[in-house]
Residue frames as a rotation matrix with the C-alpha (Angstrom) as fourth column:
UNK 1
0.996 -0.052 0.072 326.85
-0.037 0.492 0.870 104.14
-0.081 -0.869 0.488 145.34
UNK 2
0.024 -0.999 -0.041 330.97
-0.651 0.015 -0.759 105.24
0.759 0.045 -0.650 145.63
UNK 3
0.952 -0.215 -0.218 333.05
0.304 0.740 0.599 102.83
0.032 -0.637 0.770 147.89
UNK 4
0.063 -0.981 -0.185 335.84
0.978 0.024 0.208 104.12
-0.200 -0.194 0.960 149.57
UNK 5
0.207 0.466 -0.860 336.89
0.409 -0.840 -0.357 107.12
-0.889 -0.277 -0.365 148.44
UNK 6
-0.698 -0.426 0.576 336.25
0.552 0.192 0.811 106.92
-0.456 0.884 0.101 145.24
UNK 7
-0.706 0.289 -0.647 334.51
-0.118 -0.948 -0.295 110.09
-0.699 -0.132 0.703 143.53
UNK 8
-0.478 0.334 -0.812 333.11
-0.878 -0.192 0.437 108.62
-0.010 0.923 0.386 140.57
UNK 9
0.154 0.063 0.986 331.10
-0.273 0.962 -0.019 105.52
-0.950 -0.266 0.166 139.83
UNK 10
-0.636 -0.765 -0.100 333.34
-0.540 0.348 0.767 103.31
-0.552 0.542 -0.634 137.80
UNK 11
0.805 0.408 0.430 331.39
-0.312 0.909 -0.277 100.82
-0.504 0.088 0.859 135.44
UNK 12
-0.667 -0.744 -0.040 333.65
-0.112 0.047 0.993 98.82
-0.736 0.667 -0.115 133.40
UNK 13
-0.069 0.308 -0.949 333.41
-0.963 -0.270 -0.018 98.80
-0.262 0.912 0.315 129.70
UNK 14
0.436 0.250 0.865 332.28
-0.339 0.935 -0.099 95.50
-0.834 -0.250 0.492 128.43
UNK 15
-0.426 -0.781 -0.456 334.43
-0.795 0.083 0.600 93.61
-0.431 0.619 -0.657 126.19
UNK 16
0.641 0.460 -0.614 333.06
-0.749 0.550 -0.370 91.53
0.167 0.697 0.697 122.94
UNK 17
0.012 -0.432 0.902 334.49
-0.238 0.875 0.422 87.79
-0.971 -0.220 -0.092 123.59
UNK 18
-0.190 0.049 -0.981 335.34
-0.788 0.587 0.182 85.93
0.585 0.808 -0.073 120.21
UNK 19
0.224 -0.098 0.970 334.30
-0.576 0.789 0.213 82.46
-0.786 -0.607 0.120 121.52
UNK 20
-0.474 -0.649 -0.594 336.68
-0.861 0.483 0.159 80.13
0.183 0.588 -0.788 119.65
UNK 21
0.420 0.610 0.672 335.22
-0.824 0.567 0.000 76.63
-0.381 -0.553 0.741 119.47
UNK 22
-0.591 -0.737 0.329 336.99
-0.578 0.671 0.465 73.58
-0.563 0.085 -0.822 118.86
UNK 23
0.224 0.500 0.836 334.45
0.253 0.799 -0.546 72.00
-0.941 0.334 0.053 116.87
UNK 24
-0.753 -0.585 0.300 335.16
0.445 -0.118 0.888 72.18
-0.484 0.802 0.349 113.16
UNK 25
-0.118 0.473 -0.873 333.27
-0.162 -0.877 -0.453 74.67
-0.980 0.088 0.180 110.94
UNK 26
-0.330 0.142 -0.933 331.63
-0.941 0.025 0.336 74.25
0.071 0.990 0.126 106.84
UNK 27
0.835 0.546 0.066 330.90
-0.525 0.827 -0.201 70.80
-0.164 0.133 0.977 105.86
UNK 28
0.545 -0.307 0.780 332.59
-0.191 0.860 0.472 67.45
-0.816 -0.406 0.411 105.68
UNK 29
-0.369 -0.587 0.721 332.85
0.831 0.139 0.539 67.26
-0.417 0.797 0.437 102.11
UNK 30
-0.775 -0.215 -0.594 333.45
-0.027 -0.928 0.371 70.59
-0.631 0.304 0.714 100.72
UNK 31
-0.831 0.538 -0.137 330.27
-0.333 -0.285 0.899 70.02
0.445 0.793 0.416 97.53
UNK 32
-0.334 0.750 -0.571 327.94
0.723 0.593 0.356 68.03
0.605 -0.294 -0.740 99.80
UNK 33
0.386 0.643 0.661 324.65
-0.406 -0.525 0.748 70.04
0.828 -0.557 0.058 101.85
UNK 34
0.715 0.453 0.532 324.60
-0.698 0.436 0.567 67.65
0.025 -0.777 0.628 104.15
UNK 35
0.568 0.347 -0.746 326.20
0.776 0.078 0.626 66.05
0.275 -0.935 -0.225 106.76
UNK 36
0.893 -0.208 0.400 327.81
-0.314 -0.923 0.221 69.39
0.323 -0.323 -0.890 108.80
UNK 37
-0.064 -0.995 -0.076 331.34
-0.261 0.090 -0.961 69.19
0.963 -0.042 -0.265 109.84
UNK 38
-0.659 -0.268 0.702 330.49
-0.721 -0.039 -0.692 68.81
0.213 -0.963 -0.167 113.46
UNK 39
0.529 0.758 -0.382 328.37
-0.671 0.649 0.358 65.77
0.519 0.067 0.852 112.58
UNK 40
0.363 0.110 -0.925 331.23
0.054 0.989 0.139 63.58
0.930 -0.100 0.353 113.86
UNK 41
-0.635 -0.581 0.510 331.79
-0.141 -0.562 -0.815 64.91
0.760 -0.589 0.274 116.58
UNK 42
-0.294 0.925 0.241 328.45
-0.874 -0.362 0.324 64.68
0.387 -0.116 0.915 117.59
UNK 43
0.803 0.517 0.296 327.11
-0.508 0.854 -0.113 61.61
-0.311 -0.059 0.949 116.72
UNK 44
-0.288 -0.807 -0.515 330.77
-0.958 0.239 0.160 59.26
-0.006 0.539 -0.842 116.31
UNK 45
-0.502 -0.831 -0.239 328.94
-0.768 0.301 0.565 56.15
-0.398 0.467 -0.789 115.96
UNK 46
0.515 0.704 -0.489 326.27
-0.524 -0.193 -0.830 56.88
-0.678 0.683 0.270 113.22
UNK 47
0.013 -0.251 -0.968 328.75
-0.639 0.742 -0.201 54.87
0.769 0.621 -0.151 110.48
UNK 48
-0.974 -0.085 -0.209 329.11
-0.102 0.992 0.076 51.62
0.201 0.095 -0.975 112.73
UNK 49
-0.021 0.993 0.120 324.94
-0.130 0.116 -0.985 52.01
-0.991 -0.036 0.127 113.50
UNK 50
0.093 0.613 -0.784 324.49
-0.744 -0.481 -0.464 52.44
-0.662 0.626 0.412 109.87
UNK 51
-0.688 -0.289 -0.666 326.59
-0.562 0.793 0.236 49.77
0.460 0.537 -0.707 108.41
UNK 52
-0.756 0.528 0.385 324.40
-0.175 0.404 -0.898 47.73
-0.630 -0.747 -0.213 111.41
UNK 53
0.018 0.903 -0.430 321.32
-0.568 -0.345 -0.747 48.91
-0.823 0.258 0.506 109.80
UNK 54
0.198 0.767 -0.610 321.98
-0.956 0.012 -0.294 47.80
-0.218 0.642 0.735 106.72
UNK 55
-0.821 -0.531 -0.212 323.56
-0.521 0.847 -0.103 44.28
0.234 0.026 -0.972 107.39
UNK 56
-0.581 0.719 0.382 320.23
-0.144 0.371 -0.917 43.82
-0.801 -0.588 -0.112 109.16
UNK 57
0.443 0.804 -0.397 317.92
-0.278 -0.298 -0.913 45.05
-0.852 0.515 0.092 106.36
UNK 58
-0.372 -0.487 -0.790 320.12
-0.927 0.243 0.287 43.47
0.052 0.839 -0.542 103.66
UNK 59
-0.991 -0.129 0.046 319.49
-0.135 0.977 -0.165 40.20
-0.024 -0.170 -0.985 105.26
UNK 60
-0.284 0.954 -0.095 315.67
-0.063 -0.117 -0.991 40.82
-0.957 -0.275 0.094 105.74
UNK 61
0.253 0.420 -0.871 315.83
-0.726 -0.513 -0.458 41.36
-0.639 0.749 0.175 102.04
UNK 62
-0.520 -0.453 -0.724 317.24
-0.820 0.502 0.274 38.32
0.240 0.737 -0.632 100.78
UNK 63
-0.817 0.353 0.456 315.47
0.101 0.866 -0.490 36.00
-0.568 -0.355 -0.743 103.28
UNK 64
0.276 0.960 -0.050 311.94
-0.344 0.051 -0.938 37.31
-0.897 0.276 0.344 101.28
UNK 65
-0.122 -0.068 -0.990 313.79
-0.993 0.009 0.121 36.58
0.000 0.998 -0.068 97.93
UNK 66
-0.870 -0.472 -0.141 313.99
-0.488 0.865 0.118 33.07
0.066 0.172 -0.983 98.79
């Protein structure tokens, strides 16, 4: 299917994108599996839930000592 008067049909050549991503790449701390660099990023606020968590369950745990 030519358009115009164009003898040939043109495809273009497809070009490989790098897709650059702003999230950070490896791991948080450089010896640790686990958590992924793009953990905060993700989830930012898994450390004030967690501290939560365990202010809760700290207390839960002393009220049975008594």
């Amino acid at each position: 299917m030519s358009k115009g008067f164009a003898t040939k049909d043109f495809k273009p050549q497809k070009s490989k994108k790098k897709v650059i991503s702003n999230e950070p790449q490896g791991r948080l701390i450089s010896w640790s599996p686990w958590p992924p660099a793009s953990f905060q990023t993700k989830y930012p606020a898994f450390p004030f839930v967690l501290t939560i968590l365990i202010i809760v369950i700290g207390q839960w745990y002393i009220s049975l000592l008594k």
